[in-house]
C-alpha beads as a LAMMPS data file, in Angstrom:
LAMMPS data file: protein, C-alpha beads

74 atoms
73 bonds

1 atom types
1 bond types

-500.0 500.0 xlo xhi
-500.0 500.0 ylo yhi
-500.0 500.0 zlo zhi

Masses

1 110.0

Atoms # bond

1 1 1 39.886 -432.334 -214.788
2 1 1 36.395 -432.552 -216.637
3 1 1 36.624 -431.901 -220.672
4 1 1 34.764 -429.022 -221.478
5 1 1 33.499 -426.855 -224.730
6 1 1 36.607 -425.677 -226.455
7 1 1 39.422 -427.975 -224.889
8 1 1 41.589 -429.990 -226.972
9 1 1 41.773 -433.645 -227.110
10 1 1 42.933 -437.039 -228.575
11 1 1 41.945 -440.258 -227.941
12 1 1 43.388 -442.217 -225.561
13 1 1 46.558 -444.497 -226.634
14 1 1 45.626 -447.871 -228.211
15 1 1 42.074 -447.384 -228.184
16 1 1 41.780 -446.283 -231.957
17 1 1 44.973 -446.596 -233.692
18 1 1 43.023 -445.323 -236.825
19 1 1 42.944 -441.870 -234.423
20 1 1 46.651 -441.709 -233.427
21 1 1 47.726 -437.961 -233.850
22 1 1 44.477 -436.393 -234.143
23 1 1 43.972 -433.560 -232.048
24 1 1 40.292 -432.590 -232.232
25 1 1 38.405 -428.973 -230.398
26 1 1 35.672 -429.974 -228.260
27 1 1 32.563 -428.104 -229.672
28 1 1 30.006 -429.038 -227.589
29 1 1 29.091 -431.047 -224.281
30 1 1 25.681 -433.591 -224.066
31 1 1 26.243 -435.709 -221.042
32 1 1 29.055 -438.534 -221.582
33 1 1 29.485 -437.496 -225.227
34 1 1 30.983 -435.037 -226.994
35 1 1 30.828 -432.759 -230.439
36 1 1 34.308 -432.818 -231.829
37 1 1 35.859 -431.155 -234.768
38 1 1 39.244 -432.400 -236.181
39 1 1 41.723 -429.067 -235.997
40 1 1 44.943 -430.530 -237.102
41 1 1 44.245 -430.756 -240.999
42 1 1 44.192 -428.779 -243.986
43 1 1 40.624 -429.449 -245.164
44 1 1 38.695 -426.361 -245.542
45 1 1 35.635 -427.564 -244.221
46 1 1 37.303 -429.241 -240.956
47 1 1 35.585 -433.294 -240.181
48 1 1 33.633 -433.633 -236.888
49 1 1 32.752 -436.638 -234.914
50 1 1 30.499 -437.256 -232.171
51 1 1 32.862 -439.247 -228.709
52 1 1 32.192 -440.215 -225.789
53 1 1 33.903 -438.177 -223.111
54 1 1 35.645 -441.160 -221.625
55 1 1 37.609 -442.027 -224.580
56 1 1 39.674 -438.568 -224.454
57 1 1 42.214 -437.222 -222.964
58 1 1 43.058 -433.850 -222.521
59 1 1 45.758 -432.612 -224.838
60 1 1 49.027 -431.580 -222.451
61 1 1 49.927 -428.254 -224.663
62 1 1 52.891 -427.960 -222.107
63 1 1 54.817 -430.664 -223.448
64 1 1 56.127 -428.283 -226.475
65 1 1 55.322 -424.420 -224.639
66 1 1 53.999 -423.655 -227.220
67 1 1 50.375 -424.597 -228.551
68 1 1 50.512 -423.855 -231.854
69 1 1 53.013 -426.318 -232.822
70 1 1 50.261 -429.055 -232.864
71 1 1 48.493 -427.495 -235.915
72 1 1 49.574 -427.699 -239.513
73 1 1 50.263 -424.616 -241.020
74 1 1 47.512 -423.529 -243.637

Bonds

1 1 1 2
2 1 2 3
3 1 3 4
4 1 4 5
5 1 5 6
6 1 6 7
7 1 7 8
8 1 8 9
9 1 9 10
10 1 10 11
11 1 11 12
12 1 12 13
13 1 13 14
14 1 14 15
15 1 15 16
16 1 16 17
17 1 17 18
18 1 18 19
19 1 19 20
20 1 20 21
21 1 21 22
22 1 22 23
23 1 23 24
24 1 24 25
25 1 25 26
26 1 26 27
27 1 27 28
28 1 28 29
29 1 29 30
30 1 30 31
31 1 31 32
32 1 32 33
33 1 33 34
34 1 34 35
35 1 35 36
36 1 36 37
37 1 37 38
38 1 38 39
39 1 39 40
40 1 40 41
41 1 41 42
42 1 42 43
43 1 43 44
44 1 44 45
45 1 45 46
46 1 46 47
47 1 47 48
48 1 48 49
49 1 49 50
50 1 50 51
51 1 51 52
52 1 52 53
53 1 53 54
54 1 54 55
55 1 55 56
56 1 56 57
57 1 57 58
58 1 58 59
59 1 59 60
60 1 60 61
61 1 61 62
62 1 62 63
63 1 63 64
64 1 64 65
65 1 65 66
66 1 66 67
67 1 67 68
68 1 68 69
69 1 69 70
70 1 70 71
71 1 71 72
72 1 72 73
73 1 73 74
């Protein structure tokens, strides 16, 4: 399945261990990259990143039922 605006996604295992347990919102689409904004934090004004598509995986929100449970509480 093709990452699109608005999914949520982590890197793939291994590649950035700097990145393990980020989940970020894709906020926009250009090609093989990607606009991506870091949702699992407490910072106000939330860190984004620019990634190419490739590198991501789509997060399995399944895993837990319930979505929410990957965010922090603010």
């Amino acid at each position: 399945m093709a990452i699109t605006k608005g999914d949520l996604v982590v890197f793939k295992n291994g590649l950035y261990t700097d990145e393990e347990g980020a989940i970020y919102r894709v906020l926009e689409t250009n090609g093989d990259r990607g606009i991506l904004e870091l949702v699992n934090t407490n910072m106000v004004i939330r860190p984004q990143t620019v990634a190419i598509l490739a590198e991501l995986d789509l997060l399995d929100q399944d895993t837990s039922g319930h979505p929410g449970s990957f965010f922090q509480s603010e």
